[in-house]
C-alpha positions in Angstrom: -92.2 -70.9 119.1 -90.0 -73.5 116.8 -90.4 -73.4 113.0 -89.8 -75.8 110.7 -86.0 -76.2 110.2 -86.3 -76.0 106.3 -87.8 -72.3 105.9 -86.8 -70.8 109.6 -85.8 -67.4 108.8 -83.0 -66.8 111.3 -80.8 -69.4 110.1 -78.6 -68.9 107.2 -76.8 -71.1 104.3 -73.6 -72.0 105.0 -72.9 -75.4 102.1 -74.9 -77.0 100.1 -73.5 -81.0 100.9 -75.9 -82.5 98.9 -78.6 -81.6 96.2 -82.2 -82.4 97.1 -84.9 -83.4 94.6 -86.7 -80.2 95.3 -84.1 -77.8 94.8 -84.5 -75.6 91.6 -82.4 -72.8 90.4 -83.5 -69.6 91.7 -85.0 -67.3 89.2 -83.5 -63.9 90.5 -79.9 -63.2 89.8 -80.1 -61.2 93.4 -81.4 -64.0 95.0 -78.9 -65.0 98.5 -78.1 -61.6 98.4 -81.7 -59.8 98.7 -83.0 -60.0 101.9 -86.7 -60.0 100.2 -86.9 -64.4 98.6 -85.5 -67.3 100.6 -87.3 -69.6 98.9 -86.6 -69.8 95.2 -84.3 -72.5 95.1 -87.2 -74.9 96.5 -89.9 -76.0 94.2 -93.4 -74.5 94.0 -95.2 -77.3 95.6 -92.5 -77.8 98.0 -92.6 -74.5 99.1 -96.3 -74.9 99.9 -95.5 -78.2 101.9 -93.2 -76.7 104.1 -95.3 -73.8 104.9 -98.0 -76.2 105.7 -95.9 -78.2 108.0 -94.5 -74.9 109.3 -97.9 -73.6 110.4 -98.9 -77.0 111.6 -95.9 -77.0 114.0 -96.2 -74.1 115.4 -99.7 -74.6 116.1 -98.6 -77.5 118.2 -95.9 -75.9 119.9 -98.3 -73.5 121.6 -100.9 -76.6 122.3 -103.2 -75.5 120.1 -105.9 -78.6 119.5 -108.4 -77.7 117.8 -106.5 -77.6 114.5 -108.8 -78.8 111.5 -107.5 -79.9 108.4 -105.5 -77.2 106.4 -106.7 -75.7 103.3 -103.9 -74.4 101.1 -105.2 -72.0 98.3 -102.5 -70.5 95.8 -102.1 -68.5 92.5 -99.1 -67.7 90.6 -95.8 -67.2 92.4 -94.0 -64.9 90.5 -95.0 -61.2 89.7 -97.7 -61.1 92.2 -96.8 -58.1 94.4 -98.7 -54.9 93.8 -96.5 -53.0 96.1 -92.8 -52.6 96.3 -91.1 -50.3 98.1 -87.2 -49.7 97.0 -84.4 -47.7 99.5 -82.8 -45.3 97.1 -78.9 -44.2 97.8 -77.2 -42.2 95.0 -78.5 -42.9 91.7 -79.8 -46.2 92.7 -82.5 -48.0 93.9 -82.3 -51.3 95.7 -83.5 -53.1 98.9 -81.6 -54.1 101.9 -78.9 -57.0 101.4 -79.9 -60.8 103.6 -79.6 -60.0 107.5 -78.3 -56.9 106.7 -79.4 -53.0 106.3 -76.4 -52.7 103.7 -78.2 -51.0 100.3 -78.3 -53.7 97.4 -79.0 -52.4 93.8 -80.7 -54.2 91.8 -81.8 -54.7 88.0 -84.8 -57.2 88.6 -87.6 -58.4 90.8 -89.9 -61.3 89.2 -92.3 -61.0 92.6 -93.0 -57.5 91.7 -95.5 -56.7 89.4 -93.9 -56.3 85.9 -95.0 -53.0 85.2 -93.7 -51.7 88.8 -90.4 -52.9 88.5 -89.8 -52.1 85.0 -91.4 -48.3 86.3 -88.7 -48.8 89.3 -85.8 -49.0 86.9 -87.2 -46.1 84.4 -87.3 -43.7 87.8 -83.2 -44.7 88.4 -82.5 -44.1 84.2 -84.2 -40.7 84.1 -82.3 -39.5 87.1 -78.9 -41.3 85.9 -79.2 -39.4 82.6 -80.0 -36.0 84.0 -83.9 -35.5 83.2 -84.9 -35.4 86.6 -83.6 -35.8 90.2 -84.6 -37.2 93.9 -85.7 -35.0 95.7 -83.0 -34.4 98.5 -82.2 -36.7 101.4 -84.7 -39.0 99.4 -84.8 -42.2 100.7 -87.5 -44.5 99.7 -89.8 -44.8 96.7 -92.8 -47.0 97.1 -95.1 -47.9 94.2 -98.4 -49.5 94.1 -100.3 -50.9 91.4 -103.6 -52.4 91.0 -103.9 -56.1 89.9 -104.5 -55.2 86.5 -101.7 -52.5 86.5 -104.0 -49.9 85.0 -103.0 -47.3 87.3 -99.9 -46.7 89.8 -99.7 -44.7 93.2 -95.7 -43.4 94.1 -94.5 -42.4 97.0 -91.4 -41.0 98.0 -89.7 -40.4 101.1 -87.5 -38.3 102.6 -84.7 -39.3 105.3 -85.5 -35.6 107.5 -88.3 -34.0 109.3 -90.7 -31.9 107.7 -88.9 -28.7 109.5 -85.8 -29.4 107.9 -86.9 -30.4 104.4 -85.3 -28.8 101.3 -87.0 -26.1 99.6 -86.2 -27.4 96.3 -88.1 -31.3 97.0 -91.6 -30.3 96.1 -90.1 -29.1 92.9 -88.0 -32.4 92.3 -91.0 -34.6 93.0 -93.1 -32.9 90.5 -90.2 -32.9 87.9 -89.6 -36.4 88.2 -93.3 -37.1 88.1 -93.9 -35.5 85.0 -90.8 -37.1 83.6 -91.6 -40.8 84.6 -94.9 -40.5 83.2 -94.1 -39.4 79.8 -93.0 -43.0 79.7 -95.4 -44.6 82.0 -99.2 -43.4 82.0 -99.9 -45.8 84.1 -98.6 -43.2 87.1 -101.2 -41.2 88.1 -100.1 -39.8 91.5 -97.6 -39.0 93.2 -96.8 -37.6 96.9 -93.3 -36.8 99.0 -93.7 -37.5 103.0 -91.1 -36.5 105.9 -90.6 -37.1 109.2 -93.1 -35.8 111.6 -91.6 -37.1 114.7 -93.9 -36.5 118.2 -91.1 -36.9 121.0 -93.9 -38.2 123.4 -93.9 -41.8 121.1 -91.1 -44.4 121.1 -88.4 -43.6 118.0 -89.6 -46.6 116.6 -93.4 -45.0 116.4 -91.8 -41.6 115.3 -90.3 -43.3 112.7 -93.0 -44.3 111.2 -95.2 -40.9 111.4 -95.0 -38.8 108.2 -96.8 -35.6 106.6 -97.1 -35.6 102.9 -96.2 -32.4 102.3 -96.3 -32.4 98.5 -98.2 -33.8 95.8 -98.7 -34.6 92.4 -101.4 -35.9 90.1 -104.5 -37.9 92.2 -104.3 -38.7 95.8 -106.0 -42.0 95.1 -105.7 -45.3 92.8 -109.1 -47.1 92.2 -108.6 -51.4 92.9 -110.9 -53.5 91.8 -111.7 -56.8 93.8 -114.7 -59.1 93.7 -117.3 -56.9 91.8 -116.4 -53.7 94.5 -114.4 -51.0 93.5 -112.0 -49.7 96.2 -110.7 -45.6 96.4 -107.3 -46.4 98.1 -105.4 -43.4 99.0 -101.5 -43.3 98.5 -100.0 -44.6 101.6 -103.0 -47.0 102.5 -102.4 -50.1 103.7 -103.9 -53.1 101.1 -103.3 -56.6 100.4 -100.0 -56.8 98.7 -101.1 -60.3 96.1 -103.0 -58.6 93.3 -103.9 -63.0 92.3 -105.4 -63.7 95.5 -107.1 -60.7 97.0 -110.7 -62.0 96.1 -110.1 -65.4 97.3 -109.1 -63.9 100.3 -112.6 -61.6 100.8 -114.3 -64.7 99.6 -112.9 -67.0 102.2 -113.4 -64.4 105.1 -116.8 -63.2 104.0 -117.9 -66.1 102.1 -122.2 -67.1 102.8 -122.0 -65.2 106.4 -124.7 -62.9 106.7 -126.4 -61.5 109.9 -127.4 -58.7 111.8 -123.8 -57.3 113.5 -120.6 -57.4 112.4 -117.8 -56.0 113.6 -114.7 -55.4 111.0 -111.6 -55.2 113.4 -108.6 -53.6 111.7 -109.9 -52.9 109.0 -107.7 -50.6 106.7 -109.5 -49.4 104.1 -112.2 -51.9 104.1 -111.9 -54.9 101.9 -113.5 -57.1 104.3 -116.0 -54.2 105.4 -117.5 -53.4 102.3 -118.4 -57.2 101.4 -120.0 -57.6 104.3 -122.0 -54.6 104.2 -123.5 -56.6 101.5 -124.8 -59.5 104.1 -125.4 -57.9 107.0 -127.8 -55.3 108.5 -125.1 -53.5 109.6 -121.5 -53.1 109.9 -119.1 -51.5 112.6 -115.8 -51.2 111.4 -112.8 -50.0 113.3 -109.5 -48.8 112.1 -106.4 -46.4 114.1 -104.7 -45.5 111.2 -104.6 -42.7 108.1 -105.2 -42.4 105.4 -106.8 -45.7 105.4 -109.8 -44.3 108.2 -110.9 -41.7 105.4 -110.9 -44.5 102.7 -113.3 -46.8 104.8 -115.5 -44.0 105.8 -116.1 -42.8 101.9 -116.8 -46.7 101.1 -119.2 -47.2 103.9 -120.9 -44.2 103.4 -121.8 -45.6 99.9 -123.3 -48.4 101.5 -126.1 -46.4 103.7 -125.6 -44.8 107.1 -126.2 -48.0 109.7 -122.4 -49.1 108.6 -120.6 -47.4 111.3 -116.7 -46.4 111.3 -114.7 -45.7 114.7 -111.7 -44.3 114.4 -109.9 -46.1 117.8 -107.9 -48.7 118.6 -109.4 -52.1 118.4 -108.6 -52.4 122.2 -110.6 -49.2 122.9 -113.0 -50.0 121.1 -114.1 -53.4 122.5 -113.5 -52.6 126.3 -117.0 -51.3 126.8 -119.3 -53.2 124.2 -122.1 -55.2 125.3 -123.7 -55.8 122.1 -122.9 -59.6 120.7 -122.4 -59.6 116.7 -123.4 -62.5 114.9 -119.8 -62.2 113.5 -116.4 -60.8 114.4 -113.8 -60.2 111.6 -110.0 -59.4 112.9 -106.8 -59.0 110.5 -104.7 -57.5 113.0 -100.5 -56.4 112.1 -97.7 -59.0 112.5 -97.7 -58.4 116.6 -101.3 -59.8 116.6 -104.0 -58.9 119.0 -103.3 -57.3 122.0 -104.4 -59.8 125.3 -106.8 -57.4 126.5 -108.4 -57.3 123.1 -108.6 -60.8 123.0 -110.0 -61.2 126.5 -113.0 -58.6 125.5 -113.4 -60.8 122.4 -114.2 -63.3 124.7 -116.8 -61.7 126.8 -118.6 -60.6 123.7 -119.3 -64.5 122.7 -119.3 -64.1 119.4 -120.6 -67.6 117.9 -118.4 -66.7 114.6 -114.6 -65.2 114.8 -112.4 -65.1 111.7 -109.3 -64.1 112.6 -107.1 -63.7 109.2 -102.6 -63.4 110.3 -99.8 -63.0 108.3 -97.0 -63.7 111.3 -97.9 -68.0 112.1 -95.9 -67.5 116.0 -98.7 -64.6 117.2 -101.8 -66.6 115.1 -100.7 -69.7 117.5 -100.5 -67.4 120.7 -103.5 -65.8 119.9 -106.0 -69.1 119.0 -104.5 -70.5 122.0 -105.8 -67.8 123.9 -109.3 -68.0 121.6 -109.0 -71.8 122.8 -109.1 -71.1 126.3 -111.6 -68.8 126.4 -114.4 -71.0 124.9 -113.7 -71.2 121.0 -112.7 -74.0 118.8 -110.8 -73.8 115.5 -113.3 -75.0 113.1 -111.2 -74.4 109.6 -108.1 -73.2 109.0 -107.3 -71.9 105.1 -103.3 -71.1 104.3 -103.4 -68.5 101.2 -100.0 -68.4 99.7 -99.5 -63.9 99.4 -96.2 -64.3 99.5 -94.4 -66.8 97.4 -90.9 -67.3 97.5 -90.5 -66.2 100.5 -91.0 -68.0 104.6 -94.1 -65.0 105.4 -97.8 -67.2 105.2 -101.0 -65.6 106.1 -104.1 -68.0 107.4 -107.8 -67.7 107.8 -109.4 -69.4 110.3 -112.9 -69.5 112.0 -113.2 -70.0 115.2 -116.8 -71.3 116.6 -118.3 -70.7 120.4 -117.9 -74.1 122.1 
């Protein structure tokens, strides 16, 4: 896949020859060096051009043609993000430094929500001035807010497996728990995770497989969106742009109503729950915890025809006969897995939304879609991610 030369992410900044109209001065003192923005020295509206010509290309490049008119919807570009995560090393916290994994401390982030990077800093000053530490081999901290900043999830992790974890960590979370939210109310729970590695997955997957093994405060942060109220667990994935999550439910859910749908990846059930409000019933489908426990508590609200399975979407779908009257995917940056796709196909489905946040697997999967009988009938880019070259789309896809 080719991206548009002005926000590809592999190439790099080596002179600036000559100044173009749309060039602003970034507002981060770390941006260049922050791996997180490469995009804050082009204007707002520019920024939103290029990422429509970006998706637009690669579209192309794969031969998509179906490819109705873009609609670009967008909210505020700085202090959107309800979620950061931050590497700690020392008495620092940081992120990674551009094409690098080299530690970068820093002293601001205006994509962050305000309240979780000023929290961020007040976490490294209580443990530079000796109220508090992190807990050994510590990490990462995460935070997560919701988009009022009423109430804030933390999570901290440790660099070693729960077997070899240090007596003393449960202790040091709770003490700097209770220490950070002297200051911050806002902080309501807290939890440590380690490594839980299962040698019969890839160290990539290992990696990524922890045990919270101690805890502080609430296990869960309640997000409002749309009119629903949503019990997200710490470590649950959700929408990162606290501006734009209800335009998102709306464009995905919008008037659709029906008799079946089927929610595929569906975390801890944004999508879900709206349309449990339009159909007869809903079958959602999620892999992963905590987020499966979150969507069966939400569903469960909403009477007992709304199904969860707890499988893999690929699982899941290789044995269905039943057509929905509408088929919701929001599948991770790698996209939908062929066979997936291919069982999507046999289902017939007249209505597919299919909502991406990586452009190159959107364009190999609705080429795919394309081939197998559907047409792109709208496509909707929501901005989630200012400043930086990450988009996320919407688009419905009809039975030709």
């Amino acid at each position: 896949m080719r991206h548009a030369s002005h926000i590809a992410p592999e190439q790099k900044l080596i002179a600036i020859a000559e100044t173009m109209l749309q060039r602003v001065a970034p507002r981060c003192k770390h941006f260049e060096q922050c791996g997180g923005c490469q995009l804050q020295d082009l204007s707002y509206p520019h920024q939103l051009t290029a990422k429509k010509a970006m998706l637009l290309d690669v579209l192309h490049a794969a031969n998509v043609s179906s490819v109705p008119e873009v609609e670009v919807s967008s909210a505020s570009p700085w202090e959107y993000r309800n979620r950061i995560r931050l590497r700690i090393q020392a008495n620092e916290v940081g992120y990674s430094r551009r094409s690098s994994n080299e530690f970068l401390a820093i002293e601001e982030c205006p994509i962050a929500s305000p309240l979780l990077i000023r929290m961020a800093l007040a976490l490294r000053d209580v443990v530079r001035e000796g109220k508090a530490s992190f807990p050994e081999r510590a990490a990462a901290v995460e935070l997560f807010t919701d988009a009022e900043e009423q109430f804030v999830q933390m999570s901290m992790h440790v660099d070693v497996t729960v077997a070899d974890i240090s007596r003393d960590a449960p202790a040091q979370l709770r003490k700097l728990s209770d220490a950070l939210s002297a200051e911050f109310p806002q902080l309501i729970g807290a939890g440590l995770s380690a490594a839980a590695p299962d040698t019969s997955q890839s160290k990539r997957v290992q990696a990524t497989q922890r045990v919270e093994i101690a805890r502080w405060g609430k296990p869960q942060l309640q997000y409002g969106v749309a009119g629903h109220e949503y019990h997200v667990t710490r470590g649950a994935f959700f929408q990162v742009n606290r501006f734009l999550t209800a335009e998102m439910v709306h464009r995905v859910v919008g008037h659709r109503s029906g008799r079946l749908a089927y929610d595929l990846f569906a975390g801890a059930g944004l999508f879900s729950v709206a349309l449990a409000e339009r159909f007869e019933q809903v079958i959602a489908v999620e892999i992963g915890e905590p987020a499966v426990s979150d969507l069966k508590a939400h569903l469960a609200l909403l009477g007992p025809q709304h199904q969860v399975v707890h499988a893999t979407t690929q699982d899941f779908l290789q044995h269905l006969s039943q057509r929905p009257d509408l088929v919701v995917a929001d599948p991770p940056r790698a996209g939908i897995a062929l066979a997936a796709l291919r069982a999507l196909a046999r289902l017939g489905s007249p209505e597919l939304v299919y909502v991406s946040c990586d452009a190159g697997t959107f364009a190999r999967d609705a080429k795919t879609l394309e081939d197998s009988g559907y047409t792109m009938a709208s496509l909707d880019l929501l901005d989630l991610f200012p400043q930086t070259f990450h988009t996320e789309t919407i688009a419905m896809f009809q039975r030709a």
